[in-house]
C-alpha positions in Angstrom: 0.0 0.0 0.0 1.5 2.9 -1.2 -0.1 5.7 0.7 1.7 8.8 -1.1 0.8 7.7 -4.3 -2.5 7.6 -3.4 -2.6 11.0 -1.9 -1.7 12.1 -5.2 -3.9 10.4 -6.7 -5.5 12.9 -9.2 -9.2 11.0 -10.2 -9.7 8.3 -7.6 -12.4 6.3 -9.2 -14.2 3.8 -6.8 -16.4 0.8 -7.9 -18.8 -0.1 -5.1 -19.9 -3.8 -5.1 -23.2 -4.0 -3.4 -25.2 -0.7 -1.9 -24.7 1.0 1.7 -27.1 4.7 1.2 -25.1 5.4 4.2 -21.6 5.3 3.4 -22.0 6.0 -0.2 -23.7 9.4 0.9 -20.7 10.0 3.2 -18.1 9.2 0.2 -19.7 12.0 -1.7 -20.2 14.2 0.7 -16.3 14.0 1.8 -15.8 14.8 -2.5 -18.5 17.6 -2.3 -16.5 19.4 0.6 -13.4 18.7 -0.7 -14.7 20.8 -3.7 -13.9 17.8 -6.1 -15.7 18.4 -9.6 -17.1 14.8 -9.5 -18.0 12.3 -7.1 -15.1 9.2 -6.7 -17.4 6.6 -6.8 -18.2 6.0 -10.4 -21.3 3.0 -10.5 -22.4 0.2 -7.7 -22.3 -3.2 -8.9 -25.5 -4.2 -7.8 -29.0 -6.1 -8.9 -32.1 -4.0 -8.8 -32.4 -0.7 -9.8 -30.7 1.2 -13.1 -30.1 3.9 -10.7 -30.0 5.4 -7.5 -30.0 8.9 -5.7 -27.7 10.3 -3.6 -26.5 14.0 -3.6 -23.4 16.0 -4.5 -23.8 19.1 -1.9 -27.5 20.0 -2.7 -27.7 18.7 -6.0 -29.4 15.6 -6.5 -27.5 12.7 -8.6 -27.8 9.3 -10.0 -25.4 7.1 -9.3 -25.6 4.2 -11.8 -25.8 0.8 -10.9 -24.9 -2.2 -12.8 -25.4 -5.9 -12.8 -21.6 -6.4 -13.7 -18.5 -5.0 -15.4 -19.9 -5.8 -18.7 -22.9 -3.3 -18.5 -20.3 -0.8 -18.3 -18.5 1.3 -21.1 -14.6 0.0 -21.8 -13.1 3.4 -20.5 -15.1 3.4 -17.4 -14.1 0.1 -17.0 -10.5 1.2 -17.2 -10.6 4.5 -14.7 -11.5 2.2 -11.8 -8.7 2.2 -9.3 -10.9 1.5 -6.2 -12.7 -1.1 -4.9 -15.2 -1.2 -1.8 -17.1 -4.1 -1.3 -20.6 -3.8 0.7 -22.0 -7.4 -0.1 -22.5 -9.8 2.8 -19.9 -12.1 3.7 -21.0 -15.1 2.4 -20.8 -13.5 -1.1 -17.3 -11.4 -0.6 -15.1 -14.3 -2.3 -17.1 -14.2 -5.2 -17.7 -10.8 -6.1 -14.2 -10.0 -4.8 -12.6 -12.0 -7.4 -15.1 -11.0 -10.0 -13.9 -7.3 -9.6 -10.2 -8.0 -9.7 -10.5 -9.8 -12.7 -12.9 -7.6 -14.4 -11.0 -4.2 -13.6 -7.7 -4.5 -14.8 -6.3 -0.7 -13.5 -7.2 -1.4 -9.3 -5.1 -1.0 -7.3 -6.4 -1.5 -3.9 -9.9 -1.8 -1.7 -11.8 -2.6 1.3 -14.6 -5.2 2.5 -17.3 -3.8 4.6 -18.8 -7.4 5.4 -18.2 -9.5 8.9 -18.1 -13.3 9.0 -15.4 -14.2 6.3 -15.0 -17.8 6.5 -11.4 -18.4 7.1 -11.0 -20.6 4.1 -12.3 -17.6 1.8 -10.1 -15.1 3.9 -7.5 -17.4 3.4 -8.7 -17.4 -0.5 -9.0 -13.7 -0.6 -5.5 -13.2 0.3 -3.9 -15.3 -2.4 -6.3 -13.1 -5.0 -4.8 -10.2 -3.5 -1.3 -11.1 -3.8 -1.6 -12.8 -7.3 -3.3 -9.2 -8.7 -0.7 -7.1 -7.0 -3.4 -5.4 -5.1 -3.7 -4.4 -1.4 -7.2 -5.3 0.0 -8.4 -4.1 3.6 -10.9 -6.3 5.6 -13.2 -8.5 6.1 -15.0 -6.0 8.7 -13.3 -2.6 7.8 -14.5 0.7 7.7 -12.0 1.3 5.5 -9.0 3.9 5.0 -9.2 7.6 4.9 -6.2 9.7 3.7 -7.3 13.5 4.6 -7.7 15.8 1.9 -7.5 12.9 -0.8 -9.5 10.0 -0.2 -12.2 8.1 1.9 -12.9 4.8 1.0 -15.8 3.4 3.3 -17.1 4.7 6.4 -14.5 5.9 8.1 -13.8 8.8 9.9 -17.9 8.7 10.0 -20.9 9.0 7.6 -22.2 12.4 9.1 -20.6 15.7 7.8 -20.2 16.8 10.9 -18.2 13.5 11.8 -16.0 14.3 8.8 -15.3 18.0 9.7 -14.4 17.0 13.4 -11.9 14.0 12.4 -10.4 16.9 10.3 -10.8 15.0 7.2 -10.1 18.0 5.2 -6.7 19.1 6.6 -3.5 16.7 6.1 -2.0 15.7 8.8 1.0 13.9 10.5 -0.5 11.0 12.5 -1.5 7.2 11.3 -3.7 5.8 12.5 -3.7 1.7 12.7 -5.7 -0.9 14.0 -8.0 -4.0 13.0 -11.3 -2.2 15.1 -13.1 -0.2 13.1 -14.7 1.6 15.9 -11.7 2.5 17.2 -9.9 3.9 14.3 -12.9 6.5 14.4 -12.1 7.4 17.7 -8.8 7.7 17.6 -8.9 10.0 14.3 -10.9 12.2 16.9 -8.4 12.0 19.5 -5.3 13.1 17.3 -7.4 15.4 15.6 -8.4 17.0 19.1 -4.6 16.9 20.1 -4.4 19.4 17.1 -1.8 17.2 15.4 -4.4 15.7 12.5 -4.1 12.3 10.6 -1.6 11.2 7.5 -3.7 8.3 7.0 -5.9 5.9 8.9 -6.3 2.5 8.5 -9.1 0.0 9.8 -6.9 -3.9 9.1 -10.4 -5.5 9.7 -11.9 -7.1 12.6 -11.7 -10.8 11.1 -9.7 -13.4 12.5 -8.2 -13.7 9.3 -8.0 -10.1 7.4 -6.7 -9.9 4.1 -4.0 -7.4 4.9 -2.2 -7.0 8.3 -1.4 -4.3 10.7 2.3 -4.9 9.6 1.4 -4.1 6.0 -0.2 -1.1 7.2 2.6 0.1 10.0 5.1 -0.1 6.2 3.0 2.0 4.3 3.8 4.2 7.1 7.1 4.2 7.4 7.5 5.0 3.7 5.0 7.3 3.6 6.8 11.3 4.1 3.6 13.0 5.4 3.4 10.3 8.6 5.6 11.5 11.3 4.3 9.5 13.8 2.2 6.2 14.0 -0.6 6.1 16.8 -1.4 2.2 17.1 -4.5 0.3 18.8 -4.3 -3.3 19.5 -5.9 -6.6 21.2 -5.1 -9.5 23.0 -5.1 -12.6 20.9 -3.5 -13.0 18.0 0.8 -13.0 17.4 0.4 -9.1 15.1 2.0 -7.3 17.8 5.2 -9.6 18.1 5.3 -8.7 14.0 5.6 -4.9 15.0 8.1 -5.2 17.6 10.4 -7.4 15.3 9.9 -4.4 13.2 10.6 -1.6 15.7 13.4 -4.2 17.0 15.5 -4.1 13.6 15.0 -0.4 12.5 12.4 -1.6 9.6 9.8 0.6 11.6 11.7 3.9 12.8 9.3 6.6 13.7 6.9 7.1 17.0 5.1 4.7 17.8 2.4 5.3 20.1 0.7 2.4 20.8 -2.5 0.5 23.3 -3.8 -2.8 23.8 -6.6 -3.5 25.3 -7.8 -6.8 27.2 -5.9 -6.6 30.3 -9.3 -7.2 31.9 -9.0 -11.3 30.6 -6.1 -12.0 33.1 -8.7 -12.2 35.5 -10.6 -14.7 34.1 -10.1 -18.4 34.9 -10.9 -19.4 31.1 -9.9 -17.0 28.3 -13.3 -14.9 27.1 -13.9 -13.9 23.8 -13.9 -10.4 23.6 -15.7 -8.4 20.0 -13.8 -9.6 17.3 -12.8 -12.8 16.0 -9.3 -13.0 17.4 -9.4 -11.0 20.6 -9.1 -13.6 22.3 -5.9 -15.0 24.4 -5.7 -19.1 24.5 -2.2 -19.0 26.3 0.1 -15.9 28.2 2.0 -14.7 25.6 -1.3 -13.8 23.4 -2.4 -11.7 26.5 -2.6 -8.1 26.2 -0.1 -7.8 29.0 2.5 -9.6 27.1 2.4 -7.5 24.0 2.6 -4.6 25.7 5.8 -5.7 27.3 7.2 -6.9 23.9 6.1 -3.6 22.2 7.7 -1.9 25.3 10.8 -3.7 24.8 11.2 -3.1 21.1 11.2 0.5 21.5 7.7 1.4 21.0 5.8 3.8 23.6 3.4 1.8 25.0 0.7 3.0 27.3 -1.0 0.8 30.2 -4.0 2.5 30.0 -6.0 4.3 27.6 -6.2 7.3 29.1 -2.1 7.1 28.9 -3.2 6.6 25.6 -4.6 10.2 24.9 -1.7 11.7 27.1 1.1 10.2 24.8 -0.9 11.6 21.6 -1.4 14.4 23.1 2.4 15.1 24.3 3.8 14.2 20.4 6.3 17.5 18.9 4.6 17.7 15.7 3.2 21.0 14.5 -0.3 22.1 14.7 -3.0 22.1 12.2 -4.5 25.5 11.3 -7.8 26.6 12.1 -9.5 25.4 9.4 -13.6 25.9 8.5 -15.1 23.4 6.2 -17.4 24.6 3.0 -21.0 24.5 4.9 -23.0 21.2 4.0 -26.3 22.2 2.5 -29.3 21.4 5.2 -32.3 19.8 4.8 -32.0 18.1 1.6 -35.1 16.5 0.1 -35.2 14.1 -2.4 -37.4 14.7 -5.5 -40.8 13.1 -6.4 -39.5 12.0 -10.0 -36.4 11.6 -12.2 -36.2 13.1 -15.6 -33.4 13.2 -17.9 -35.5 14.2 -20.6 -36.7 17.8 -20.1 -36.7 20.4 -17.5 -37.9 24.0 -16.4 -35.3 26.8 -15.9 -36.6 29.7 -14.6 -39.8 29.0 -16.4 -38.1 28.1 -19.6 -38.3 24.2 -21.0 -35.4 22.7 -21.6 -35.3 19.5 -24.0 -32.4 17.3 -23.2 -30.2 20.4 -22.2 -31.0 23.3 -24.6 -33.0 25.7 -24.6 -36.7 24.1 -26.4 -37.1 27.0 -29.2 -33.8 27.1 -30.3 -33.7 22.8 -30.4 -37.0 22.6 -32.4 -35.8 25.5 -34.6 -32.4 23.5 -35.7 -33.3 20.3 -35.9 -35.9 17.7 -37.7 -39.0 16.2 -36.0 -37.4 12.7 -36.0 -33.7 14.1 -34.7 -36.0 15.2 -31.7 -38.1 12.0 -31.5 -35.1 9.5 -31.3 -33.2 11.9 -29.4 -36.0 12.1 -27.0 -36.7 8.2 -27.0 -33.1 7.4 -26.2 -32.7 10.0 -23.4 -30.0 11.6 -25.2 -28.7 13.4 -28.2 -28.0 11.5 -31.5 -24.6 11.9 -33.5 -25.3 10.8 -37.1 -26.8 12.4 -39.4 -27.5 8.7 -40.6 -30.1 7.5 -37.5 -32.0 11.1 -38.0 -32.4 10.0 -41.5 -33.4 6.3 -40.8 -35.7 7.5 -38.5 -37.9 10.0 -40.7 -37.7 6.9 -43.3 -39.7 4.8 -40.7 -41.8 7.1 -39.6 -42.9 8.1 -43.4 -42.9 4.3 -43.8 -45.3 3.2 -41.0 -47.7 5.5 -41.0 -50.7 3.4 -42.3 -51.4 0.1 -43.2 -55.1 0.6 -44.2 -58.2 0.1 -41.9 -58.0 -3.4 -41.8 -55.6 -4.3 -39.5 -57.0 -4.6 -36.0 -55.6 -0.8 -34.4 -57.3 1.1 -37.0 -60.5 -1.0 -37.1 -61.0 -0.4 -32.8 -60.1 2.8 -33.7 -63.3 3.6 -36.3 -65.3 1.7 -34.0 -64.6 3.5 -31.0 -65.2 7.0 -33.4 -68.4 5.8 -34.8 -69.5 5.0 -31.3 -69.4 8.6 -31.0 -66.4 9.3 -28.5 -63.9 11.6 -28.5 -60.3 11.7 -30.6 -58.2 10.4 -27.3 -60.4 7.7 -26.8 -60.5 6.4 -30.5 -56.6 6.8 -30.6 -56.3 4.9 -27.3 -58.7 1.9 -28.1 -56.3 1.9 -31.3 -53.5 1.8 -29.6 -54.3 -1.2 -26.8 -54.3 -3.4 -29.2 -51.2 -3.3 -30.3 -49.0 -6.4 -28.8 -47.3 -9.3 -29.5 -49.8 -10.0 -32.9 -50.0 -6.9 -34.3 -47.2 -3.9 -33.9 -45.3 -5.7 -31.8 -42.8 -7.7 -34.1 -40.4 -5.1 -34.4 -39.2 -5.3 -30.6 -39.4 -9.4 -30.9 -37.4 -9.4 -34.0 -34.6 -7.0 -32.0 -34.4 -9.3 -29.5 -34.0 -12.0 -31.3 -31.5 -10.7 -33.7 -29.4 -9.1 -30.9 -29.5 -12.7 -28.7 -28.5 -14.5 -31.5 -25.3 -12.3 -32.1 -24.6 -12.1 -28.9 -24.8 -15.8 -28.1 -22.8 -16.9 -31.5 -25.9 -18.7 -32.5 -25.7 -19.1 -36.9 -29.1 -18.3 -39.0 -29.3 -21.8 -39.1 -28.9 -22.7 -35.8 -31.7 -20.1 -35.0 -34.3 -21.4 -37.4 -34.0 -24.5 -36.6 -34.8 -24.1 -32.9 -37.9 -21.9 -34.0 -39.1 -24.5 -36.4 -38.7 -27.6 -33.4 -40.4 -25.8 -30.8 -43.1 -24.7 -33.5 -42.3 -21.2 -32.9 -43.1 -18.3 -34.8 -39.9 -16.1 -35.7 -40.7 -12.4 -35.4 -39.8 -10.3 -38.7 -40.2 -13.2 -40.5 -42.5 -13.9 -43.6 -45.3 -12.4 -45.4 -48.4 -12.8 -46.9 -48.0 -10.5 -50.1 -44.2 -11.0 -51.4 -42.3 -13.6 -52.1 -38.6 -14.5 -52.5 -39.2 -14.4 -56.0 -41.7 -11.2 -55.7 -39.5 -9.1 -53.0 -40.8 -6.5 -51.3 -39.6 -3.0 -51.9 -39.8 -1.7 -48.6 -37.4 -3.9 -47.3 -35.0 -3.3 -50.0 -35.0 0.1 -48.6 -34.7 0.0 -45.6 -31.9 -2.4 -45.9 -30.0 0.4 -48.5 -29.6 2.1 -45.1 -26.6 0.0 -44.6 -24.7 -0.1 -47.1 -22.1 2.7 -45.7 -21.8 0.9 -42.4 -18.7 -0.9 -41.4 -20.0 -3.8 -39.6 -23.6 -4.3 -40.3 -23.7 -7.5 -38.2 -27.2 -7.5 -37.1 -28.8 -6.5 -40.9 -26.2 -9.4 -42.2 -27.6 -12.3 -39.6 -31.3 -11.3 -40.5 -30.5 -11.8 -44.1 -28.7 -14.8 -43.4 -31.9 -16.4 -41.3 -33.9 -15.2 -44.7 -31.9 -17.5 -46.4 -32.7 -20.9 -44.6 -36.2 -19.7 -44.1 -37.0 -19.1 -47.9 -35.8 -22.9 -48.4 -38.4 -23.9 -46.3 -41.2 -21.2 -48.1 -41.0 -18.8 -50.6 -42.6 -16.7 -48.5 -41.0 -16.7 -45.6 -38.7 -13.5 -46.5 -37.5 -11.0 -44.1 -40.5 -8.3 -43.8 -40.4 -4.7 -42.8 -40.7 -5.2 -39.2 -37.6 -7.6 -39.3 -35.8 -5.3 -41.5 -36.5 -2.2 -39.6 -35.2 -4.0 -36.8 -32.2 -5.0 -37.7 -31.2 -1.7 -39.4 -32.0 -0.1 -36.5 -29.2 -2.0 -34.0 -27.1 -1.5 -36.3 -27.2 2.3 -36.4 -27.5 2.2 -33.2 -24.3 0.5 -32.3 -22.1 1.9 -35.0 -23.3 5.4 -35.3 -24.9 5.9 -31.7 -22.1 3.4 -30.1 -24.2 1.4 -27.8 -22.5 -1.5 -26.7 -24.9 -5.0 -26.5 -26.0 -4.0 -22.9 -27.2 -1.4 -23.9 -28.9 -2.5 -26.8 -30.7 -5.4 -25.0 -31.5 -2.7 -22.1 -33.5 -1.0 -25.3 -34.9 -4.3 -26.4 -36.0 -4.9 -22.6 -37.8 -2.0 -22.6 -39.7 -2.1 -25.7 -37.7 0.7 -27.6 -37.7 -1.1 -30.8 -42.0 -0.6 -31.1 -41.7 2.7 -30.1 -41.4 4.2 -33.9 -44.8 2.3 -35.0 -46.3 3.7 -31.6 -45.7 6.6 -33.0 -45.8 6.8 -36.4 -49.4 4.6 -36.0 -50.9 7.5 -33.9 -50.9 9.6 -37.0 -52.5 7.1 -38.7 -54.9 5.9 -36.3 -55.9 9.8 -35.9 -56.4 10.1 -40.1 -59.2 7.1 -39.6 -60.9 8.6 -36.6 -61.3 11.8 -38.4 -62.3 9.8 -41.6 -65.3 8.7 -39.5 -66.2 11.7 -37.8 -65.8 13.1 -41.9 -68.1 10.6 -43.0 -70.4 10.3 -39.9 -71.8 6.5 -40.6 -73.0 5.8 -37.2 -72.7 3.2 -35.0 -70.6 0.7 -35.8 -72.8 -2.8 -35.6 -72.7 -6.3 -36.5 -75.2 -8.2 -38.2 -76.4 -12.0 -37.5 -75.0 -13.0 -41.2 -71.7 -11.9 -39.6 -71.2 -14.1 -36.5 -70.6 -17.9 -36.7 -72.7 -19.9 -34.3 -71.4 -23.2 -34.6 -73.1 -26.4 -33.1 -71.8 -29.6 -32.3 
């Protein structure tokens, strides 16, 4: 652990496996007062949720949150340098070793989580050493290097915890120790002294912590900013006879201050376990007692109570910290009812994905705006705004025959109103009508993203008697094509990689062996085209295509474009004012046995 390096660390970018509101919050409010442009911790690696709120001072955020590494972009992947682990600890091995291996740049981190098993503390180590990577924990609050970084809840999860541990001002003191609580307290008792904190340490409560106190007590001897080490130990355990062969040969040369607590066991007949896992003495030289005398011998300054503790902090020639007054935390910050990334009012002015509405609709196309607005975000190429008008124009109508259009004129000749016509249209659009365009994406996207061939694909449909979205038609043929689609596929032809349009094609292929008419149709097409803009114009990456796909994106351009539609025929009928729509007997079947 090289504790200078990361004080100097210029974007410390934190990956937090598993959610904690509490310390997360206190993370970013320790970057908020530090007046850091951006929070340190980048996404939570987490189920659930896309996204969830915290706030940077008094402005509300999202932090995203991700099911793994692989829902995240490749340079995001590669800022991480940070890793805090919140899980529970039957799930810390697993997730551990999932985020060394999956983020190449860290360089160290720190589990939250009690009750390692040994064999996956033991397990956890061996990762740690094999990835060159310093890992703090199980059961630490983390480390805290004032003025730099805080990485879990130490020093507290309050702002006014942070301000009175001096978290702001760099100091001269470490602080060690495998109790969490007790690292807080001392940070409070050196910062009271005046003297403030170099860094601070929790090693982790565990019986078996990843790192050790004498990894920690070397960062501070080669760390320049820590003058003096301030040191809080246990019985049980042999990490104490590690420091004095340290002190002993030179290896640890500055102050140490140190205190270990249990004393109270000697009395006991039979050893008692005290809080953590190992503070507990089985023979004499495992007794507080003992290690204080070894310590003492070594060279260190060893008090025999805590109180002497305090006094020894207290009486350390270092210089003073300056009065210092922290940036004021905003008060009584409030959550919002709803999220919108979309549009906004500024000072009674809408603004449309960041500018200013008049001056958006003014400079750019109906269909930039629509996909811009569908995707939460603006697009790039000039090449999706195009596509997009095409499929708008394209969709528009299919006739009043298809089932939309004919609730719609039924609902109008019923005598109600345009949104009620245009709604009853529009509930019926589903899996058998309108809704092929978002099966055929999904299936076109799985399939490329699992390696499956066109073959492969129409094979499974055709032995689970499936029907394959964007498939087939009842008009064209192989051998009568259908123009639209040799439209919308022209779309591609200046695209570098047109992967998804190619596999769709390619399942046309086996299908029109089977029937001529079984030939990739607009929905199919439209489909295809689509991911493929998408990912080589737009740049989404597979995760974030299927996130589209999950969410019906895909039908959202026949949603639309339909309305219009839908609207002419409602009009049509209020135009032509025919009266309630009714069957006749000729026009139901009764059949009888």
């Amino acid at each position: 652990m090289d504790i200078n390096a990361l004080r100097k660390l210029e974007n410390p970018a934190i990956i937090c496996v598993g959610s904690h509101p509490g310390i997360i919050q206190s993370i970013l409010d320790f970057d908020f007062l530090l007046g850091r442009a951006k929070p340190s911790i980048r996404a939570v690696i987490a189920s659930g949720r896309r996204n969830e709120r915290y706030f940077y001072g008094e402005r509300e955020i999202l932090l995203p949150v991700r099911e793994s590494s692989l829902e995240m972009k490749p340079p995001d992947v590669q800022e991480i340098n940070l890793c805090l682990n919140l899980v529970s600890g039957r799930r810390v091995l697993s997730t551990t070793a999932k985020v060394l291996e999956d983020f190449p740049n860290l360089i160290g981190g720190a589990i939250f989580a009690e009750r390692v098993t040994e064999r996956h503390a033991l397990e956890l180590e061996k990762l740690a050493q094999q990835h060159g990577v310093w890992m703090l924990g199980g059961s630490s609050v983390g480390l805290l290097i004032p003025g730099a970084l805080k990485l879990g809840a130490i020093g507290g999860i309050q702002a006014v915890q942070l301000e009175a541990a001096k978290a702001f001002q760099k100091g001269a003191v470490a602080v060690i120790s495998s109790s969490g609580g007790m690292v807080n307290e001392i940070i409070r008792i050196v910062a009271a002294a005046g003297h403030g904190v170099s860094f601070a340490a929790a090693i982790g409560g565990e019986r078996f912590p990843v790192a050790s106190p004498r990894d920690a007590l070397l960062a501070a001897e080669h760390d320049p900013a820590t003058k003096a080490v301030a040191y809080f130990g246990e019985l049980g355990g042999q990490d104490e006879y590690e420091i004095a062969e340290l002190l002993a040969s030179g290896k640890l040369s500055k102050p140490f201050i140190a205190y270990i607590a249990g004393s109270v066991a000697d009395l006991f007949e039979l050893p008692p376990q005290f809080g953590h896992a190992k503070a507990m003495a089985t023979h004499r030289d495992e007794s507080a007692v003992a290690k204080r005398e070894a310590l003492r011998a070594a060279g260190g300054r060893v008090a025999d109570t805590f109180k002497g503790f305090i006094s020894e902090i207290d009486q350390l020639d270092l210089p003073k910290l300056s009065p210092f007054v922290a940036p004021a935390m905003p008060e009584n910050r409030k959550h919002s009812l709803v999220t919108s990334t979309v549009s906004y009012d500024e000072h009674s002015e809408v603004k449309l994905l960041g500018y200013e509405l008049l001056g958006y609709a003014e400079t750019h196309s109906f269909a930039a705006i629509t996909i811009s607005m569908l995707l939460g975000k603006e697009t790039h190429s000039k090449k999706t705004e195009e596509f997009v008008d095409f499929v708008l124009r394209l969709l528009v109508d299919h006739g009043p025959y298809v089932s939309g259009a004919v609730n719609t004129i039924v609902t109008a000749r019923a005598g109600r109103d345009l949104v009620s016509s245009l709604a009853a249209g529009l509930l019926t659009i589903g899996p058998r009508f309108g809704g092929a365009i978002n099966q055929a994406a999904a299936t076109w996207l799985d399939s490329v993203d699992n390696a499956i061939t066109p073959a492969q694909l129409v094979e499974n449909y055709a032995a689970d008697r499936r029907y394959l979205s964007g498939i087939g038609h009842k008009k064209y043929r192989v051998d009568v094509p259908d123009p639209r689609v040799k439209k919308i596929l022209s779309f591609t032809q200046d695209l570098q990689h047109p992967r998804f349009s190619d596999f769709a094609l390619g399942v046309e292929a086996n299908t029109v062996r089977k029937k001529g008419n079984l030939i990739l149709n607009v929905d199919g097409a439209i489909a295809a085209v689509l991911l493929d803009i998408l990912a080589e114009k737009e740049h989404y990456d597979i995760a974030a295509l299927r996130q589209l796909a999950d969410n019906e994106f895909f039908n959202a351009l026949f949603v639309l474009s339909r309305s219009v539609g839908f609207m002419a025929h409602f009009f049509d009928q209020k135009r032509l004012d025919e009266g309630l729509f009714r069957l006749s007997p000729e026009d139901v079947l009764h059949p009888t046995d």
